[in-house]
C-alpha positions as CSV (number, residue, x, y, z in Angstrom):
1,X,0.0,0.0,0.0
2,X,1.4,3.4,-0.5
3,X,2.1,5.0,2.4
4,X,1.1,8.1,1.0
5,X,-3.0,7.1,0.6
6,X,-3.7,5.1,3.9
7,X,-6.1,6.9,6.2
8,X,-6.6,6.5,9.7
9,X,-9.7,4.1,9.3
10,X,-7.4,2.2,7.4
11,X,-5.5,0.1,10.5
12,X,-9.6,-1.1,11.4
13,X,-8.9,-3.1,8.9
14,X,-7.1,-6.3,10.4
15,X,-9.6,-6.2,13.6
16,X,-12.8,-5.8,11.8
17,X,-14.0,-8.9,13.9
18,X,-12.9,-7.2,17.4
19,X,-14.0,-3.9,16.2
20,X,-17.5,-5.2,15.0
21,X,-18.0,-6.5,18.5
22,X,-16.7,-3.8,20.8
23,X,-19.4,-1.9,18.7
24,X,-22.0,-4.4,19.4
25,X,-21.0,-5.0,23.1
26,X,-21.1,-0.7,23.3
27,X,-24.3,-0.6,21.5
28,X,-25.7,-3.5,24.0
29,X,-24.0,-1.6,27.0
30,X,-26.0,1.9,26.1
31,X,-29.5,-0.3,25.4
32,X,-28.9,-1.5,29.2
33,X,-28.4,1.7,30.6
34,X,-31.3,3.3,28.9
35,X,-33.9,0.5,30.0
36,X,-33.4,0.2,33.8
37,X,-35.3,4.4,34.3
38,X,-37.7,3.0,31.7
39,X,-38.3,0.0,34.3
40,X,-38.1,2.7,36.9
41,X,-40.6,4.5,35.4
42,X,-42.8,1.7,35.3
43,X,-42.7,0.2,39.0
44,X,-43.3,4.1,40.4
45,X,-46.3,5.0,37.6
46,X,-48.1,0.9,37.5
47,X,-47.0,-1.3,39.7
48,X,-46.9,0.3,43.4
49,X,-50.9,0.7,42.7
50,X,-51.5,-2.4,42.3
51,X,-52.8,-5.1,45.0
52,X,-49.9,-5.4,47.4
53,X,-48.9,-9.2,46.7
54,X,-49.0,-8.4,43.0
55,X,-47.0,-5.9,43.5
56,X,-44.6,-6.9,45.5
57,X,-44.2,-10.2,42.6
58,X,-43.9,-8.5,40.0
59,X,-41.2,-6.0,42.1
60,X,-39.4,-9.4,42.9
61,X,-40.0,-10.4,39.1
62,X,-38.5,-6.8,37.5
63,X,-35.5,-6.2,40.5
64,X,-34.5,-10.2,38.3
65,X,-34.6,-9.0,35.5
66,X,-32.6,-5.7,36.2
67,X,-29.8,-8.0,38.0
68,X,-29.7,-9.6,34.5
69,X,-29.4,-6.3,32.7
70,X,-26.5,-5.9,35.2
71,X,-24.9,-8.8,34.4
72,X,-25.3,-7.9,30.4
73,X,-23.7,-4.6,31.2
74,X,-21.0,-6.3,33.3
75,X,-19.6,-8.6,30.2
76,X,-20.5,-5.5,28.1
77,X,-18.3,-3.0,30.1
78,X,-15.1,-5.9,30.6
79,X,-15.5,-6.2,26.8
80,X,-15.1,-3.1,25.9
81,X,-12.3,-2.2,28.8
82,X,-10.3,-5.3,28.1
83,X,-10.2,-6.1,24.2
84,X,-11.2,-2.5,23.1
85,X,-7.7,-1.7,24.8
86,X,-6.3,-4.9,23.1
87,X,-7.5,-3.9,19.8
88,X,-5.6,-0.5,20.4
89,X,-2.3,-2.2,22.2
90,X,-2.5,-4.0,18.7
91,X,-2.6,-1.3,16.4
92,X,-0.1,0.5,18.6
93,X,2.3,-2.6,17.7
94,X,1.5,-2.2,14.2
95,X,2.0,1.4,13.3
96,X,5.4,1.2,16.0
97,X,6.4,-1.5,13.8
98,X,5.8,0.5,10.3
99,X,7.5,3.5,11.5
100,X,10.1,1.8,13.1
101,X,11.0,-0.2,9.6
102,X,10.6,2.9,7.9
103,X,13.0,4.5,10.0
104,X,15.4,1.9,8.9
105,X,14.9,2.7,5.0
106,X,15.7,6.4,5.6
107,X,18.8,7.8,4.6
108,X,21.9,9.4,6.1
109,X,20.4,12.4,4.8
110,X,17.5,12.3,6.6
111,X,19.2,11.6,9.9
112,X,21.8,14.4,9.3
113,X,19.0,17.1,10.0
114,X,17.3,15.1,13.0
115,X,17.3,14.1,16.6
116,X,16.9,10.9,17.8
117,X,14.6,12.2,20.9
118,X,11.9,14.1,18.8
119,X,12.1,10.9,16.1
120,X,11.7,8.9,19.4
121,X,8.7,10.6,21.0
122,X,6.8,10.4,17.4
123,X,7.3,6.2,18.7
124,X,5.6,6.5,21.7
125,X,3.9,9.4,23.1
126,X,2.0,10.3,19.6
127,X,1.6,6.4,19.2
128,X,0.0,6.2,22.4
129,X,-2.6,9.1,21.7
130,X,-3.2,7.9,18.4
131,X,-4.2,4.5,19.2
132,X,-6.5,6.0,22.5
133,X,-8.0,7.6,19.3
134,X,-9.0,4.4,17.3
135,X,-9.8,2.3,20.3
136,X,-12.1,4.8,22.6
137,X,-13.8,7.2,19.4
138,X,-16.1,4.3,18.0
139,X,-17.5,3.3,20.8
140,X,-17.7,6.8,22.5
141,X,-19.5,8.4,19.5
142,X,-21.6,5.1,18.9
143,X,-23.0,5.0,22.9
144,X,-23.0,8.9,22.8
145,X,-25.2,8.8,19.9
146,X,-28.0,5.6,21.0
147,X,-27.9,7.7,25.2
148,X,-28.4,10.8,23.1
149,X,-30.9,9.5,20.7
150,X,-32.7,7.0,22.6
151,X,-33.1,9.3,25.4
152,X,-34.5,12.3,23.8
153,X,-36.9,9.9,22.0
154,X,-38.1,8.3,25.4
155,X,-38.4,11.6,26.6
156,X,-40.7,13.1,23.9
157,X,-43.0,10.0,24.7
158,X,-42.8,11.0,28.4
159,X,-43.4,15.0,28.0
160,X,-42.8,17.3,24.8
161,X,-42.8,20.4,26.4
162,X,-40.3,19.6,28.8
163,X,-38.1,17.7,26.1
164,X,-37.6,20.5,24.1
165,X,-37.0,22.6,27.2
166,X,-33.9,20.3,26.6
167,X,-33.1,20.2,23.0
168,X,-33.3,24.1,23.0
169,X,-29.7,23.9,24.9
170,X,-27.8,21.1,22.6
171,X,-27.6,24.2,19.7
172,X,-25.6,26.2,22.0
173,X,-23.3,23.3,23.9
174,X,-22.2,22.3,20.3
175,X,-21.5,25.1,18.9
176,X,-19.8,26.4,22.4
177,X,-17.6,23.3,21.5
178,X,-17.1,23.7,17.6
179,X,-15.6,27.2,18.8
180,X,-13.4,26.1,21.3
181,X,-11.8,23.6,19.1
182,X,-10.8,25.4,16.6
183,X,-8.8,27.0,19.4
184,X,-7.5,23.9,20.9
185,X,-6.0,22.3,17.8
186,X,-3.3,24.7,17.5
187,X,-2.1,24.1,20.7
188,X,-2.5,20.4,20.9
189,X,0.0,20.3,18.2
190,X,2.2,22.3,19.6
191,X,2.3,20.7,22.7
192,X,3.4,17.3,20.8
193,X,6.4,19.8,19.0
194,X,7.3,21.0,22.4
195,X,7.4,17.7,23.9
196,X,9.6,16.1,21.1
197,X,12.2,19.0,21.8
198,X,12.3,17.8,25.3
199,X,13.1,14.6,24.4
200,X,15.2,15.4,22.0
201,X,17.4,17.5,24.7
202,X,17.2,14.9,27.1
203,X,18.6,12.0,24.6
204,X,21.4,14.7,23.7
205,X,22.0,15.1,27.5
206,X,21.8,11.8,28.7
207,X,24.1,10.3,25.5
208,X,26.6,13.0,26.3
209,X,27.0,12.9,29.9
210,X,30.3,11.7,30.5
211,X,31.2,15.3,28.4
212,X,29.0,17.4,30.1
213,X,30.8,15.7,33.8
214,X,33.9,15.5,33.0
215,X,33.5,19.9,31.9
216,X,31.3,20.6,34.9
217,X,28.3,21.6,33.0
218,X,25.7,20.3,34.6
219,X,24.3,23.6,35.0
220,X,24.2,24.6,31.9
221,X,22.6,21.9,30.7
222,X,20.1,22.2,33.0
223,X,19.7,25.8,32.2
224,X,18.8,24.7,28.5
225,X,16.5,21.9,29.5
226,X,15.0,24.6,32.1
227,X,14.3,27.1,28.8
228,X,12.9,24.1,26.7
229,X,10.6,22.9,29.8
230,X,9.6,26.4,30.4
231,X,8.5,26.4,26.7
232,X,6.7,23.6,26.9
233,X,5.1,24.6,30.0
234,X,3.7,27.7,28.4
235,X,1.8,25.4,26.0
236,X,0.3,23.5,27.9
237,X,-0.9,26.6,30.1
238,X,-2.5,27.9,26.7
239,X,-3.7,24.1,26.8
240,X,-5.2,24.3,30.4
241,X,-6.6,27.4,29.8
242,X,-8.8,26.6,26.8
243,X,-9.7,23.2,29.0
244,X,-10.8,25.2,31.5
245,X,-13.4,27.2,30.1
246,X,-14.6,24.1,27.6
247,X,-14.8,21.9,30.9
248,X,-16.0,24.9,33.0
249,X,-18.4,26.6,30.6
250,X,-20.1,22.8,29.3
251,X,-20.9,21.6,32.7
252,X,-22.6,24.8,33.2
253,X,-24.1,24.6,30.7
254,X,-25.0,20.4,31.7
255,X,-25.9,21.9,35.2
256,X,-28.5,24.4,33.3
257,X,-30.5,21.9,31.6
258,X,-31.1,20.2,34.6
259,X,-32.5,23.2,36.5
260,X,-34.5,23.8,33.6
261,X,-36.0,20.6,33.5
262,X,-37.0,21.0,37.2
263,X,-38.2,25.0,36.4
264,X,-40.4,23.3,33.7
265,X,-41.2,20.4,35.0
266,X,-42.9,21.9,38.5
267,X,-44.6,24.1,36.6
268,X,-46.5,21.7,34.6
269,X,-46.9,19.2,37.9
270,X,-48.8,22.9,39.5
271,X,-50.8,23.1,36.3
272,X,-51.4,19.1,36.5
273,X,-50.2,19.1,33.2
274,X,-47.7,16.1,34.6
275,X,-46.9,13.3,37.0
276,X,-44.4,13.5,39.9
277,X,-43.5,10.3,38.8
278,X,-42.8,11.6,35.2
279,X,-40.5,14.0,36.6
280,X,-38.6,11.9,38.4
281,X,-37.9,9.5,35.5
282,X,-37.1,12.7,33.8
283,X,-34.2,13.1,35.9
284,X,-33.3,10.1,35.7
285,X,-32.5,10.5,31.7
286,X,-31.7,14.0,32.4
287,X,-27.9,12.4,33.9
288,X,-28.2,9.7,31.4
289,X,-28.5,12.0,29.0
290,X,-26.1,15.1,30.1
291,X,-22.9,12.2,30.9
292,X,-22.8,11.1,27.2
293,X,-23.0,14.9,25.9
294,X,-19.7,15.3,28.3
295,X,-18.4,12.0,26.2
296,X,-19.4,12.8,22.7
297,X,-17.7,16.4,23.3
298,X,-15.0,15.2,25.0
299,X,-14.2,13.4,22.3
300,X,-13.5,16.2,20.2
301,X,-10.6,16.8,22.9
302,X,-9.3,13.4,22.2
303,X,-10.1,13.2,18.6
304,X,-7.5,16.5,18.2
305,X,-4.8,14.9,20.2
306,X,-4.9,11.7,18.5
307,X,-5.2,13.7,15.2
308,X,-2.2,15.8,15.7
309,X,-0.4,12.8,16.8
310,X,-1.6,10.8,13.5
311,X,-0.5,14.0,11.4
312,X,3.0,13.7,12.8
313,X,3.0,10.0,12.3
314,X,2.2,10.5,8.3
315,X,4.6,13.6,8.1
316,X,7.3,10.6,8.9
317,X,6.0,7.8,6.8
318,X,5.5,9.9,3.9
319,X,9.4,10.6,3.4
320,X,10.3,8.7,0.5
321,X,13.5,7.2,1.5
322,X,16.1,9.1,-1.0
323,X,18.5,6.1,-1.3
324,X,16.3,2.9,-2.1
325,X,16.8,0.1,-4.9
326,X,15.3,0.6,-8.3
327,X,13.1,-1.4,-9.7
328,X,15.2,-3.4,-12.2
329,X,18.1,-3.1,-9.1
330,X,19.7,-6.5,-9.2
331,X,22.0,-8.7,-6.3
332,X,26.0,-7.9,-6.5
333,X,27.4,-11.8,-7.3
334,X,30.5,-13.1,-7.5
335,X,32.4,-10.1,-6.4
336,X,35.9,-9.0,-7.7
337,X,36.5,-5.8,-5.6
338,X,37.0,-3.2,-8.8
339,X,35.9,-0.1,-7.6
340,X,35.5,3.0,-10.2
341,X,34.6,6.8,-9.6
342,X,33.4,8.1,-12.9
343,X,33.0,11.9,-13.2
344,X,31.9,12.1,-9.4
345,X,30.6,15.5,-8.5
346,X,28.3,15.8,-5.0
347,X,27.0,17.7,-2.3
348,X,24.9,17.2,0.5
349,X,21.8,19.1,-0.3
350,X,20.3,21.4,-3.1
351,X,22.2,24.8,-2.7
352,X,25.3,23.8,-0.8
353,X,28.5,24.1,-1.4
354,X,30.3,20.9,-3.7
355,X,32.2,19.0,-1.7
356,X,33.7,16.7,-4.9
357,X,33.6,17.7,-8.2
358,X,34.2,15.9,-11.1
359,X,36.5,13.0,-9.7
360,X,37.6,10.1,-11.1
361,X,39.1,7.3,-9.8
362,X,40.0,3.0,-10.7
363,X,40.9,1.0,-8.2
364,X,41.9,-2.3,-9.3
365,X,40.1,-5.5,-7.4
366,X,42.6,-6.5,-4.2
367,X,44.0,-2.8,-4.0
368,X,45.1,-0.9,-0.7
369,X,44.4,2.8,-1.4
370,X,44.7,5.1,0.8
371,X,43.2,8.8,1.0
372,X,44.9,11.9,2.7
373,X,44.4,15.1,2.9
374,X,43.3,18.0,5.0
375,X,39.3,17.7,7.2
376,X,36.7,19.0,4.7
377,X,38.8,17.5,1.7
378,X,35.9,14.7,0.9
379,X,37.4,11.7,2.0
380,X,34.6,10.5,4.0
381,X,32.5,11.6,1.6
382,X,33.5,9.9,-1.4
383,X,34.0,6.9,0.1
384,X,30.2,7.1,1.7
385,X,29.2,6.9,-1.7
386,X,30.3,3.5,-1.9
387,X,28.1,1.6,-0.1
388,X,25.1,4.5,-1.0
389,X,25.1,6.0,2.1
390,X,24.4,9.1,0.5
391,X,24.1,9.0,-3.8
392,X,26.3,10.7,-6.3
393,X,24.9,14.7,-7.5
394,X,26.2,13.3,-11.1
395,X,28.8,10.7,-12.8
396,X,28.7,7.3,-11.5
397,X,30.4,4.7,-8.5
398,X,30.3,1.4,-10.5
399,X,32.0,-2.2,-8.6
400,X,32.7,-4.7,-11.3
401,X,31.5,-2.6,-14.0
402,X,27.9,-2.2,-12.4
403,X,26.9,0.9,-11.0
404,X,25.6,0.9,-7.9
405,X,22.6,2.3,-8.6
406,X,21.5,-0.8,-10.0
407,X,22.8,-3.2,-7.3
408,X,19.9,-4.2,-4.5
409,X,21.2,-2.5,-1.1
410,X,21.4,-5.2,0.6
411,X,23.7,-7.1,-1.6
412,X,25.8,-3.7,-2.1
413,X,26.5,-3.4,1.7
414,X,26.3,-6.7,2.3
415,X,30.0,-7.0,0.2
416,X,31.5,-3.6,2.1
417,X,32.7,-4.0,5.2
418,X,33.3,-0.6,7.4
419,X,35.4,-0.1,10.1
420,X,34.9,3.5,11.6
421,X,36.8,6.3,14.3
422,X,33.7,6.4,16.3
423,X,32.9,2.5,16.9
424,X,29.5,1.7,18.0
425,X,29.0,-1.0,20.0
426,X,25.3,-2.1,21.2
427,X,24.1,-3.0,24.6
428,X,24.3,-6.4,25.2
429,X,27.5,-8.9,25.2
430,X,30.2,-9.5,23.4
431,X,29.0,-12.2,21.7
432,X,26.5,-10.4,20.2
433,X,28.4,-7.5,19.0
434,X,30.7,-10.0,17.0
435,X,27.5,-11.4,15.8
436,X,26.0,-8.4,14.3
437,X,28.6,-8.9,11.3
438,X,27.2,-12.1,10.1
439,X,23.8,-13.0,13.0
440,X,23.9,-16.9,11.8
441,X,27.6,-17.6,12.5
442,X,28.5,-20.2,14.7
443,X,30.2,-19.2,17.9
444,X,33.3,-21.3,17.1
445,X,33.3,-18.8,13.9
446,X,33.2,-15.8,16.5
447,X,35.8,-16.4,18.2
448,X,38.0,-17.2,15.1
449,X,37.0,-13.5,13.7
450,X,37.9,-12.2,17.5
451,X,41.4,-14.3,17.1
452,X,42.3,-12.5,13.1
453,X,41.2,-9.0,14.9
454,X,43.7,-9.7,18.0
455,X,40.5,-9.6,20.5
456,X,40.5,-13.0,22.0
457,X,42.8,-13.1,24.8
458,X,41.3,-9.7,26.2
459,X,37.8,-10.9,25.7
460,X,39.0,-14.2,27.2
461,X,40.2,-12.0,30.2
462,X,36.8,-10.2,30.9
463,X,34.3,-11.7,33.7
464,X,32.3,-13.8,31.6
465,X,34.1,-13.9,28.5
466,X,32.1,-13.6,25.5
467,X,29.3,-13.4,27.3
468,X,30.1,-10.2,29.3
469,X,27.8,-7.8,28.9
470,X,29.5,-4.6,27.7
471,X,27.0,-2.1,28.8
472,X,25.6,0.8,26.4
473,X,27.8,1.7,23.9
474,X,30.4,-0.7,24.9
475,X,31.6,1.4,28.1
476,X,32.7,-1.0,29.7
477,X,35.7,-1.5,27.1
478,X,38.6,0.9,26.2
479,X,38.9,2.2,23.1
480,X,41.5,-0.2,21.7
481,X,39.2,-2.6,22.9
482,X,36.3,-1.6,21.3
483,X,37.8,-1.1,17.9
484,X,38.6,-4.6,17.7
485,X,35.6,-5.6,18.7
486,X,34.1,-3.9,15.2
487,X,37.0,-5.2,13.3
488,X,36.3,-8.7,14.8
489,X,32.5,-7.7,13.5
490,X,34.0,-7.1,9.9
491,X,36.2,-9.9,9.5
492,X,33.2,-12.4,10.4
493,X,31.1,-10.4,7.9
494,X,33.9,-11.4,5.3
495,X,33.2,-8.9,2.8
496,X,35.6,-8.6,-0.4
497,X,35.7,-4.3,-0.1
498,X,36.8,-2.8,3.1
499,X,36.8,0.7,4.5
500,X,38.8,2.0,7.0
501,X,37.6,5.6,8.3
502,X,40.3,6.7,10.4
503,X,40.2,3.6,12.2
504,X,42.8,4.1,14.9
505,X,43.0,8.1,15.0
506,X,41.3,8.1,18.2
507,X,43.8,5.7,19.6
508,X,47.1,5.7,21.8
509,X,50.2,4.2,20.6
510,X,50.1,0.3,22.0
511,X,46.9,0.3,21.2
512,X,47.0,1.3,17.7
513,X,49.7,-0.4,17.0
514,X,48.1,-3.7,17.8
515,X,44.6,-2.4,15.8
516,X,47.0,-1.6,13.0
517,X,47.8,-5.7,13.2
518,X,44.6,-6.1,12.8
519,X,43.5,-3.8,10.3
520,X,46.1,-5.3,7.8
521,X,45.5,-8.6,8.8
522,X,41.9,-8.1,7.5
523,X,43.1,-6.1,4.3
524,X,44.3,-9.0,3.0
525,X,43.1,-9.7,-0.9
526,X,40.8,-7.3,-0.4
527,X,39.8,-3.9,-1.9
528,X,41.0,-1.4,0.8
529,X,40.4,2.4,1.1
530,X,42.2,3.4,4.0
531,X,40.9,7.4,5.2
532,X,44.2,8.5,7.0
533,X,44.4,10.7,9.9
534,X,47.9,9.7,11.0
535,X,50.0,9.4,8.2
536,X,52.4,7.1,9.7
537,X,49.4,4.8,9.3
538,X,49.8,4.6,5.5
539,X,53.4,4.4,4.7
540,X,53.2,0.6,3.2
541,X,49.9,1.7,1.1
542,X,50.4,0.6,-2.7
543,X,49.1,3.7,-4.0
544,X,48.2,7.4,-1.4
545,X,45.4,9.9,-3.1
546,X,45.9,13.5,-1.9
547,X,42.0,14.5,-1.9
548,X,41.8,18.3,-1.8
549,X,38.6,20.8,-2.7
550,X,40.1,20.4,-6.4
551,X,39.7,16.3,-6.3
552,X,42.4,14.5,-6.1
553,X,45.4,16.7,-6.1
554,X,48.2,14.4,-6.3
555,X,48.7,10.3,-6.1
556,X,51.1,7.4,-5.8
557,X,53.0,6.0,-3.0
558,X,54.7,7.5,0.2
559,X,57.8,7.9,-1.3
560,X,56.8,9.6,-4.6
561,X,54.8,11.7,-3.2
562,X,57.4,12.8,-0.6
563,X,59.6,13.0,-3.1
564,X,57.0,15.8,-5.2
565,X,57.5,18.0,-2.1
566,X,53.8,19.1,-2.6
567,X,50.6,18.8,-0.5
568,X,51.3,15.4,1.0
569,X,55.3,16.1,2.5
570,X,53.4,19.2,3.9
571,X,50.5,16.8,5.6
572,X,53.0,14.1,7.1
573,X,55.3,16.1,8.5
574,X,52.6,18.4,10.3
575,X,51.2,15.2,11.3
């Protein structure tokens, strides 16, 4: 289905059967409610005149028949309370799922201009109001409308006058409410904005909070939460304030139909134009009837927060993921390693600055290249183009002759492995880390990876081996550690191209020494592209490219390019 044309009513669709019978339980529920004045009615107009044993029988006889009604409504009312919720839990599950694996198609690009705490918050808080949405609005509105209907039609058989002593009021409560949420939308969405930017500050905080210790700035990051909460704060006082009148003004209003009804209804009882009896039943629909015109309005309260919720839920779904595979996109097979840059200009977005222009670029299948150069150069950059993190402005990445374009994504990245500065490990154990390179390896298979990366012995050395959990991020590890970790990942994932993005940069000397090991180790008949931070790093490379704002600048190995006395010389011996 595109993602684009599904509606709200839409996700009814798989609980039709659950749906159909809250409806019919809610329908059943209301019928109750509405029957037991009616019986009331009866009892205090008929049956208290009637010969006392009679009476008193068919009391006995309707009180039976009322506990049954109670029982109806019981099963009605657990219905609706238990698998209603279900039927929302469910849907919940489904649209978290569809999100979430829509997150996962999004690009880089996407990413670059989000935070994770306001893409978080559109997963659970607007989730949770939508789905109160689809579970509670059919069966509000459908026993709002049979209380409302069914009890304006009893009471036009009991008393016309007084009835429309009561309908004269609905004109105004309704429109009272039409008004006010035209008000209320507004701020109901930007309460969800405002609480996104929370979260969002709080994931920043809470990621970064070794930083923000180890610089004594806890203040002044609770100083910008303080400004963001404050914001927040003020929306939901415009919030508040608009609920206040609505609830305020409507029960009021409630309040006056009921003293109108008993203004009315005394007058006709001191004109014997009515029964005391009549009256009292009256009342009696009077609350039955005022409670579900508190529901039915209500629900416009709910209906906009669920709304504004399911508005910011299609705002995500309806990105079209910039980097997906065409339709003709075919599996990479048999792969050589040949990697070529044809005419290669990009940049990151429409209206920015080029960050390569025009470069070309073969590298032969088994090749170590390495790329230097000063930060901003395009290193990263072109090399992100590889595996279509982010796709080429114009020209053309092709491996084996194919563009990339035309390879299926997961066959593409499923052939480059990527070994990066700022490792990321996930919470859980070592083991699984390891794992994440190839999830159906055998364990035997792990720790063979962990031995090529040099990671066994100091994973053998840790509390419960592979199994040690490694807490969020890896923490728990040094940063020597960690990178091995990821190598180990990429040398189980066995791919034929490798990247190395300043792998060891980040590292101290015995430690990058022995990630160095590892990092050639891995190289190995494989198509490198090393990104150099440290040229030291890249000495034995069989061929250097010096990547500048002009493309590649100048090329070849350490020596010849010393020997040019040009850009490179310059770089290594600054570095």
């Amino acid at each position: 289905m595109n993602t684009k044309k599904k509606s709200l009513l839409s996700y009814y669709k798989p609980y039709r059967g659950l749906l159909a019978l809250d409806l019919l339980f809610a329908v059943t529920g209301a019928g109750v409610s509405l029957a037991v004045p009616l019986i009331v009615r009866y009892i205090t107009n008929q049956v208290i005149y009637q010969e006392s044993s009679t009476a008193w029988h068919t009391i006995l006889t309707l009180t039976a028949f009322m506990l049954l009604l109670l029982v109806v409504e019981l099963i009605c009312n657990f219905y609706i309370t238990y698998w209603g919720h279900m039927m929302g839990a469910r849907m919940e599950y489904g649209m978290r799922n569809e999100i979430f694996a829509h997150y996962q198609k999004l690009s880089f690009t996407f990413y670059d201009n989000q935070k994770v705490g306001q893409l978080m918050s559109r997963v659970t808080n607007d989730l949770f109001e939508i789905t109160e949405l689809l579970h509670h609005g059919p069966e509000d509105v459908t026993i709002s409308l049979i209380k409302i209907v069914g009890a304006l039609v009893i009471l036009w058989n009991i008393n016309v006058r007084l009835t429309l002593a009561v309908v004269c009021f609905l004109p105004f409560i309704f429109a009272f409410a039409v008004f006010l949420n035209r008000k209320m939308k507004y701020v109901f969405k930007q309460n969800r904005v405002k609480m996104a930017d929370i979260n969002g500050q709080i994931e920043d905080n809470l990621s970064g909070i070794r930083v923000v210790k180890s610089f004594a700035n806890e203040e002044i990051e609770f100083h910008k939460f303080e400004e963001g909460n404050h914001r927040f704060l003020e929306t939901k006082r415009k919030n508040y304030l608009y609920m206040g009148t609505y609830h305020s003004v409507l029960n009021a209003m409630l309040t006056g139909v009921t003293i109108a009804v008993v203004l009315v209804g005394a007058r006709l009882i001191t004109t014997a134009s009515m029964e005391v009896t009549d009256l009292i039943t009256f009342l009696l629909y009077i609350a039955n009837f005022t409670e579900p015109v508190k529901k039915l309005i209500n629900f416009t309260e709910q209906f906009q927060n669920g709304y504004s919720g399911y508005v910011r839920f299609r705002e995500i779904m309806e990105i079209e993921p910039d980097i997906a595979d065409r339709k003709d996109a075919r599996p990479l097979m048999d792969v050589k390693g040949q990697v070529d840059f044809q005419d290669v200009s990009f940049r990151y977005e429409e209206n920015t600055e080029t960050v390569l222009d025009q470069v070309s670029l073969s590298v032969p299948a088994g090749s170590y290249v390495a790329l230097a150069g000063s930060s901003g150069g395009g290193k990263t950059t072109l090399c992100s183009l590889i595996p279509r993190f982010y796709d080429v402005t114009s020209g053309s990445v092709r491996i084996d002759g194919v563009d990339v374009r035309d390879i299926t994504l997961k066959s593409l990245r499923s052939n480059i492995g990527i070994v990066q500065q700022d490792v990321y490990l996930f919470a859980g154990t070592v083991l699984d880390n390891i794992l994440y390179g190839r999830p159906d390896a055998s364990r035997e298979e792990v720790m063979e990876a962990a031995r090529n990366a040099n990671a066994h012995s100091f994973i053998m050395e840790l509390p419960d081996g592979y199994d040690t959990d490694i807490g969020q991020r890896g923490v728990k590890l040094s940063g020597g550690q960690k990178q091995r970790i990821s190598i180990a990942r990429v040398f189980l994932k066995n791919p034929p191209i490798l990247i190395f993005d300043e792998a060891t940069s980040a590292l101290d000397n015995e430690s990058e020494r022995v990630v160095q090991e590892s990092l050639e180790h891995l190289a190995r008949n494989r198509t490198t592209f090393v990104i150099a931070h440290r040229l030291s790093t890249i000495r034995n490379a069989q061929r250097i490219l010096v990547l500048t704002e002009n493309g590649i600048e100048e090329q070849g190995t350490h020596e010849e390019l010393i020997k040019l006395h040009g850009i490179y010389e310059k770089l290594y011996h600054t570095h």
